[in-house]
C-alpha positions, 0 to 999 in steps of 0.5 A: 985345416989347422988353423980352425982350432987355433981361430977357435983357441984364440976366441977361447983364450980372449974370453975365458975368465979365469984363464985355467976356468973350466969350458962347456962345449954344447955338443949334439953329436953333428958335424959342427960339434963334432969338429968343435970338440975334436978342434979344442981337445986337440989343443987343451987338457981335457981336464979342462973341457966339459962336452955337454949333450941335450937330450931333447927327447924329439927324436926316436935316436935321442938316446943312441945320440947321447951315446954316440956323443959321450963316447966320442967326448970320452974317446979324446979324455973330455969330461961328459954331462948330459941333461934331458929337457922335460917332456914335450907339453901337449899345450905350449905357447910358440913352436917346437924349435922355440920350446927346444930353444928355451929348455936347451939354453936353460939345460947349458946354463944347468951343466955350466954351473955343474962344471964350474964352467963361466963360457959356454961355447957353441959351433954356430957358424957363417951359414946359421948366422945367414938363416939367422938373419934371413929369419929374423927378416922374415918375421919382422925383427928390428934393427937389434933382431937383424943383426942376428947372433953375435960372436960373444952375448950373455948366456940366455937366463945366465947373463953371468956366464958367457957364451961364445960362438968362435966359428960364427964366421966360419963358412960351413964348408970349411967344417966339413973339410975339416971333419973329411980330413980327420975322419970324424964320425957324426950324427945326421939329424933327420929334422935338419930336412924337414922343411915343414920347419921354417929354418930348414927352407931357409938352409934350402934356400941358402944351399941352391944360392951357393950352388950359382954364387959361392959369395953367398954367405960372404956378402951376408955377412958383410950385410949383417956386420954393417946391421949390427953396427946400426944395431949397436947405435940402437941397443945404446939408446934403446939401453939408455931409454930402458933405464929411465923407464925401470921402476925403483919399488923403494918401499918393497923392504918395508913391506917384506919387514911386515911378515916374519918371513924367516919362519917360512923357508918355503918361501925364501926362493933366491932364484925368485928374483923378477926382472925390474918393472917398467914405467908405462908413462916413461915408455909413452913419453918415447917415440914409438919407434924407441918405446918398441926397441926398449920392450925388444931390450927388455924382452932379450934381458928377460930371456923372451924370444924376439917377436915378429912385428905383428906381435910387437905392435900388439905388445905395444897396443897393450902395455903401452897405448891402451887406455884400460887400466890392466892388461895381460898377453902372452909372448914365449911361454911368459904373461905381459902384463901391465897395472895402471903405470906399471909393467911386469912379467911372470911366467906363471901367474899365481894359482887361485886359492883352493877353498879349504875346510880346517882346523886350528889345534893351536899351532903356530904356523900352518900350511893350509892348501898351499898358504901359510898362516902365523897364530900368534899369542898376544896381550889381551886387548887385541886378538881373538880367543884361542879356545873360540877359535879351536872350536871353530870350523874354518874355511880358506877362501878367495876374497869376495869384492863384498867383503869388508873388514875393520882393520883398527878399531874406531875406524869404519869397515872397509870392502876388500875391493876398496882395499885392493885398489887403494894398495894397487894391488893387480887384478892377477894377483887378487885371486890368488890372496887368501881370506879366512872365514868361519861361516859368515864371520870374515876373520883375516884378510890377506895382505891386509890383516885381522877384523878387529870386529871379532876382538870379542868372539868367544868373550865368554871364554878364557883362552888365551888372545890370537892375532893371525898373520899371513905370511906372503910368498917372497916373489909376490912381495914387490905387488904387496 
């Protein structure tokens, strides 16, 4: 039985970079962690291996598993760390396991990072990798779904890390040998029975196979070799046809150049960083059965859950063959949505503007309901006067389709809707762009700008000359 921890150090050591970089083991407290954990600190430092516990918060025992499973950790000198996912949300989009999933992914990546840690290793083995596939089967995954897990893949939502799964083709059986032979301690979890989940019939189903046929897992494995070699032909193409269809927004610096933003470190949010949009038309210029590999790839680079058929085929319907000019639909806890040629993907859309009463007392900067405001004191042929405008009650609104506003003096007004659709601005965005008002005088429009017509509001005073500047949250530039 020794051989498993040198199979998993040989694993480690092909993919452990630094050599000496610290590892994070995904330790749950079961049988398959168990042995994980006692297999390789067997065979390294402790000093060099982090066990990192979930604490889902499902389970009445959550908090004796998380006692259980950093005892054990401590017991052979491994560090510990542990994350608790948020609470479990009464309304949520998809199933209990996949929120578990998402959060779980998004807790190892977290303790990675806090353990300096660039693989993350897991004790998936050859009986999951089979319900895996039988799953994916079930739900109408493709060519790249069937192929199931894969040995070493990006971790999910940190693609700069790795995570290795060294006992994917490690039948279940030789785990538990292993853990009778050193005795190991672990944890039964009471849902891994609970059949009304669609993966324990799966293991059912699996389990009564080997009671008749012992070669069961062997033959799937052999299967879901063979489909992940097609699977590799078809994630290069569906790669290759991805990449013509990203959008490149060349002009997004231009525009962010517009507004000050440095004054605003509240909006200066690195992890912000959105996934490339796509082309609609390069899409619809692919067969439909390439299109729909590419949005698979596209979900999977996303960090989305692989949808079944039924939903594949509606994400195609809307993003890709529909005629209207906007739609939105959602997929694993995240909004689909596409604007004229372009497609894009938030996981919250941005809040609507919360009417606001307030006051100006001549700052220069201002946070009102959320949505930040410059007041800038310029020559005096532009602008409106300070004095008038520290008089003036004044209200943040949501635009209204009839709104109009002249953006240069000399030139005709314009209705906020026209200026909308002139910049390409998406129908999901809009509610969230503020406007500013005192009564019926329209005095800013974001993103666009000041009225000019009220250049002589409060000519009768003397203050000195304010032109407003709305200073645009970082992550919804590339719309603007």
């Amino acid at each position: 039985m020794d051989a498993l921890p040198d199979l998993i150090l040989a694993a480690i050591g092909r993919h452990r970079f630094p050599a000496d970089a610290p590892i994070l083991l995904a330790c749950s407290g079961g049988l398959d962690s168990q042995v994980l954990l006692h297999a390789v600190a067997t065979k390294l430092p402790g000093s060099d291996i982090w066990a990192g516990h979930v604490h889902h918060g499902l389970q009445p025992d959550a908090d004796t598993w998380l006692d259980f499973t950093e005892a054990a950790a401590r017991a052979l000198g491994v560090n510990f760390l542990s994350r608790r996912l948020p609470p479990l949300p009464a309304r949520r989009n998809g199933g209990i396991e996949a929120w578990a999933r998402r959060h779980r992914y998004r807790a190892l990546a977290d303790m990675a990072a806090a353990a300096g840690a660039t693989l993350v290793v897991t004790a998936h083995h050859a009986n999951d990798q089979l319900e895996t596939h039988l799953l994916r089967r079930q739900r109408g995954a493709g060519a790249l779904g069937l192929g199931a897990m894969r040995m070493v893949a990006p971790l999910p939502g940190a693609p700069q890390r790795l995570l290795l799964r060294p006992l994917l083709e490690v039948e279940r059986r030789r785990i538990v040998d292993y853990a009778c032979e050193h005795e190991l301690d672990w944890i039964e979890d009471p849902s891994n029975r609970d059949l009304r989940y669609a993966r324990n019939r799966v293991r059912r189903e699996i389990e009564q196979s080997l009671l008749g046929d012992p070669q069961v897992v062997l033959r799937g494995l052999a299967e879901i070799g063979d489909l992940q070699q097609a699977a590799d032909a078809s994630r290069r193409q569906a790669a290759a046809d991805l990449d013509t269809a990203r959008l490149l927004l060349a002009d997004i610096k231009s525009r962010q150049a517009q507004w000050p933003r440095a004054q605003s470190p509240q909006f200066q949010s690195p992890q912000c960083q959105p996934p490339p949009s796509l082309s609609r038309a390069a899409l619809a210029r692919l067969p439909a059965s390439r299109a729909a590999e590419a949005l698979r790839l596209w979900l999977q680079e996303i960090g989305a859950r692989m949808p079944t058929r039924a939903k594949l085929v509606e994400i195609m319907r809307q993003l890709v063959e529909a005629e209207s000019a906007h739609a939105s639909l959602r997929h694993d806890g995240r909004w689909l949505l596409r604007y004229r040629d372009r497609i894009d993907v938030l996981e919250t859309l941005p809040a609507v503007v919360a009417p606001t009463l307030f006051r100006w007392r001549g700052e220069s900067l201002m946070t009102i309901a959320g949505q930040q405001f410059l007041f800038q004191r310029v020559g005096a042929d532009e602008g409106i006067d300070s004095a008038w405008l520290a008089q003036a009650e004044l209200l943040l609104d949501r635009g209204q389709g009839k709104d109009r506003i002249r953006l240069e003096s000399g030139q005709p007004s314009r209705s906020w809707k026209n200026l909308l659709q002139e910049h390409g601005v998406p129908p999901w965005l809009r509610p969230a762009l503020p406007v500013l008002r005192h009564r019926d005088l329209l005095l800013h429009a974001a993103p666009f700008g000041s009225n000019r017509d009220l250049t002589g509001a409060g000519e009768d005073l003397t203050g000195d000359r304010i032109v407003i500047d709305w200073l645009a949250p970082a992550p919804w530039a590339r719309w603007l």
